[in-house]
Backbone as CSV, one residue per row, in Angstrom:
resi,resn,N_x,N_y,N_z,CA_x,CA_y,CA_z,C_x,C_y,C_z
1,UNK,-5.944,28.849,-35.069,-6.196,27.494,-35.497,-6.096,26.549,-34.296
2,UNK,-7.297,25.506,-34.573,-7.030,24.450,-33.066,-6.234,23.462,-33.376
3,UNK,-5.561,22.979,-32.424,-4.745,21.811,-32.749,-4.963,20.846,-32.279
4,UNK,-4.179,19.176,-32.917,-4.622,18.186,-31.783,-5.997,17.461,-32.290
5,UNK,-6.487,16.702,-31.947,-7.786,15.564,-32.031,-8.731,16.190,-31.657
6,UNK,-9.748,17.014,-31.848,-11.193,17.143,-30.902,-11.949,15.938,-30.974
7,UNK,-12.534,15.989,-29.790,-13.477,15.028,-29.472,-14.706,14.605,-31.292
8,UNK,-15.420,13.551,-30.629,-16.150,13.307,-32.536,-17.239,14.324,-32.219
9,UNK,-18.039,13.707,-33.220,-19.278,14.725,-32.960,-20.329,13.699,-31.906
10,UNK,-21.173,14.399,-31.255,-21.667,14.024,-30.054,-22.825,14.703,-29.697
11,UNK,-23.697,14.474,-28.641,-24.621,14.800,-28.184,-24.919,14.232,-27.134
12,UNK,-25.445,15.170,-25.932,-25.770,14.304,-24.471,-24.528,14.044,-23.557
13,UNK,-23.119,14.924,-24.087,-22.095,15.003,-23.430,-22.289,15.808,-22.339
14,UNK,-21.439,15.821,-20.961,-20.989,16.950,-20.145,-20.174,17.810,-20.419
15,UNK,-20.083,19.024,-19.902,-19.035,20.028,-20.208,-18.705,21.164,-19.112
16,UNK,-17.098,21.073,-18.604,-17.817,22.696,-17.856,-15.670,23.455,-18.010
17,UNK,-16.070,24.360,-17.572,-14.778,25.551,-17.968,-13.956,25.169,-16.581
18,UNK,-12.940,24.785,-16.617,-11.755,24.419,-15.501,-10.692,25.642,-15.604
19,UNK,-10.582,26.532,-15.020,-9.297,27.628,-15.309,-9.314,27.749,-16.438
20,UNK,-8.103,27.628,-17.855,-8.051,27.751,-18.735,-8.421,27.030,-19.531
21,UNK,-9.170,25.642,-18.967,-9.755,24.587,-20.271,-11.310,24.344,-20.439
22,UNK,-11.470,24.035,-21.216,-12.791,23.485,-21.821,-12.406,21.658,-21.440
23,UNK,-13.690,21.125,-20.023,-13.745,19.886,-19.997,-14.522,18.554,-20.535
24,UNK,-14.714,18.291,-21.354,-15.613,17.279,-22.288,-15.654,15.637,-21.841
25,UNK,-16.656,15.374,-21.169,-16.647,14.216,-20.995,-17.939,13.110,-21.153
26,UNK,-17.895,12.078,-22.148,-19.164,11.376,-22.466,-20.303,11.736,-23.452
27,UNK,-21.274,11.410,-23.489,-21.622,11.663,-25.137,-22.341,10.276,-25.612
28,UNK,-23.333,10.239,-26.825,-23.379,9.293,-27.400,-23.667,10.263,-28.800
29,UNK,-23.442,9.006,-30.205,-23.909,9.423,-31.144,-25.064,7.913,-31.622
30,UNK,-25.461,8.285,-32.827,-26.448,7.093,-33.605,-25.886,6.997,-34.259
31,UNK,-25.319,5.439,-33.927,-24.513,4.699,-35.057,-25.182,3.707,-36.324
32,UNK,-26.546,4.370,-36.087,-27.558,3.379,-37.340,-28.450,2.502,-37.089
33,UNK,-29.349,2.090,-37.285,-30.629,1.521,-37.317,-30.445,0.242,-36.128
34,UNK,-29.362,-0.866,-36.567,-29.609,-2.233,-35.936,-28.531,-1.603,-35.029
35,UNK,-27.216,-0.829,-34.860,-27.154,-0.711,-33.656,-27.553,0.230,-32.591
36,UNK,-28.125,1.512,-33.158,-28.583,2.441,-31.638,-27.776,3.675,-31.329
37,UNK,-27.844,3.840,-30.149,-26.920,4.558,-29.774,-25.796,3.860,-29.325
38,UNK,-24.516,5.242,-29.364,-23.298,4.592,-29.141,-22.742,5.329,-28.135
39,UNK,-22.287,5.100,-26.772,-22.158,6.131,-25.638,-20.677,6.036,-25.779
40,UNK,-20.333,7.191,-25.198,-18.930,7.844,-25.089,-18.492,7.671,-23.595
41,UNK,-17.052,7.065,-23.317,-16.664,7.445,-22.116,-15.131,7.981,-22.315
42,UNK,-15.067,9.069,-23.156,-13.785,9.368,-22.984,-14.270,10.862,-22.560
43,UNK,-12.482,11.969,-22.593,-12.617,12.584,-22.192,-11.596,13.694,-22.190
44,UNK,-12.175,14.856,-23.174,-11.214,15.789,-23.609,-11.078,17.084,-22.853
45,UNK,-9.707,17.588,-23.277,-9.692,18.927,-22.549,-9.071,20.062,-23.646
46,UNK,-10.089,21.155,-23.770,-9.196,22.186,-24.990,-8.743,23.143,-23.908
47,UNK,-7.831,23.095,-23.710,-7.101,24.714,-23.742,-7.251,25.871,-24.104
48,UNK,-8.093,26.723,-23.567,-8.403,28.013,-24.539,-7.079,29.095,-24.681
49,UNK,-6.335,28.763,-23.790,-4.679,29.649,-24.315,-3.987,28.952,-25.425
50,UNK,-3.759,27.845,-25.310,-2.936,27.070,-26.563,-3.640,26.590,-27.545
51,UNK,-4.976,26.861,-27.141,-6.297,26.677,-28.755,-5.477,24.991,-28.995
52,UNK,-5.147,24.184,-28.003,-4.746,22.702,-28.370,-6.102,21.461,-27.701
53,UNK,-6.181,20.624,-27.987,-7.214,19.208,-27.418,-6.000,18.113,-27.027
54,UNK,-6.410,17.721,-25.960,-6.215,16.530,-25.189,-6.739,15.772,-24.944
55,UNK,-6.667,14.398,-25.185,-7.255,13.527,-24.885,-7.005,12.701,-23.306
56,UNK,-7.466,12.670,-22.153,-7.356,12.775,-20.742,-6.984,10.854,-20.399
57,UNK,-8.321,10.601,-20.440,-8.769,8.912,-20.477,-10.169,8.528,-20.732
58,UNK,-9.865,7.225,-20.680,-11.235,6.657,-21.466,-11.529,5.562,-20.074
59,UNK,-12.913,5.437,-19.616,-13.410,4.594,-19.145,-13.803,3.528,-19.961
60,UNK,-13.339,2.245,-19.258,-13.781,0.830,-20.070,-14.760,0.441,-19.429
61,UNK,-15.974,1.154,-18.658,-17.219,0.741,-18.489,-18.417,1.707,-19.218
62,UNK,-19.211,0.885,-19.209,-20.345,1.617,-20.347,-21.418,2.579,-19.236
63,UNK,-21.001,3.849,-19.264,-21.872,4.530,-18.613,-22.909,5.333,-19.301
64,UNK,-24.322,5.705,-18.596,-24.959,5.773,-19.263,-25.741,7.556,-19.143
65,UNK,-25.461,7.829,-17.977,-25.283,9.704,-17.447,-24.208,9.766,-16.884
66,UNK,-23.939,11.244,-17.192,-22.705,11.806,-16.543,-22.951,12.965,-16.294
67,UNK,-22.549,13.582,-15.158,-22.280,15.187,-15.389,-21.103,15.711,-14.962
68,UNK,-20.099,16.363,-15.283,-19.104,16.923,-15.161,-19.373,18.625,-14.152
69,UNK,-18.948,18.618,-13.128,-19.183,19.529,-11.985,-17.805,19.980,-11.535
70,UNK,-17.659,21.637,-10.940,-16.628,22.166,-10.835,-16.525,22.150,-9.267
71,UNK,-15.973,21.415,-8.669,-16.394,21.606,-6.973,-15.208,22.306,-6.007
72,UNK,-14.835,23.680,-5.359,-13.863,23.607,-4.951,-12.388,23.841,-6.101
73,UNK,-12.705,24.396,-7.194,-11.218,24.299,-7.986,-11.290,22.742,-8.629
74,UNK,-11.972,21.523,-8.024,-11.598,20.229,-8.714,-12.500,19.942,-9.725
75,UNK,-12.361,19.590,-10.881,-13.454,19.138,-11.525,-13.666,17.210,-11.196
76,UNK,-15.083,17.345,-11.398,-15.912,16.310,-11.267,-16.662,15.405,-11.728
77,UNK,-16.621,13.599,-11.842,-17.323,13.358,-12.626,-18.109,12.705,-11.594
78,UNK,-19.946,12.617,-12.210,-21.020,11.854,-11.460,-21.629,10.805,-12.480
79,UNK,-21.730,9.789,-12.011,-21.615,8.753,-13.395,-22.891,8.016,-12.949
80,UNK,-23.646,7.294,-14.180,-24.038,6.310,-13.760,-24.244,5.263,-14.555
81,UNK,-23.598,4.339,-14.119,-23.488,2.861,-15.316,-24.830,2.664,-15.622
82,UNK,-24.409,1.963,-17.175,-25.580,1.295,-17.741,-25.790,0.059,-16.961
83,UNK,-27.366,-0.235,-16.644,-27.535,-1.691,-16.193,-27.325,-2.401,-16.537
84,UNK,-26.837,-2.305,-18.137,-26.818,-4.047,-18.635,-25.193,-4.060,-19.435
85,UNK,-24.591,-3.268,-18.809,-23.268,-3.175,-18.733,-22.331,-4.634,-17.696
């Protein structure tokens, strides 16, 4: 059984395998007609030994790509703000 908060449901997120975790970062969903899409800047981590979710941090700017990259052992984020952010 998993424990803990998983991320919502999403699409257009990054993701990549860090040692023992699963890294999740960004995302949007459709939040409905008059508003659009809704982009994600937070950013989870599951544990595949403790089958647990973490929630890491949340960016308070509205970005609009991301990709999450393993460089060297570090994981990575490549961002790029929305313009009309």
């Amino acid at each position: 059984m998993i424990e803990g908060v998983p991320p919502s449901p999403r699409g257009g997120h990054s993701a990549t395998l860090w040692e023992v975790s699963i890294v999740v970062f960004g995302g949007h969903y459709y939040a409905g007609k008059h508003k659009g899409y809704k982009y994600l800047n937070d950013t989870y981590i599951l544990n595949v030994n403790t089958n647990r979710w973490s929630v890491i941090f949340i960016i308070n700017r509205k970005i609009r790509y991301q990709e999450l990259l393993l460089l060297q052992g570090i994981v990575t984020l490549l961002s790029w703000l929305d313009p009309e952010s």
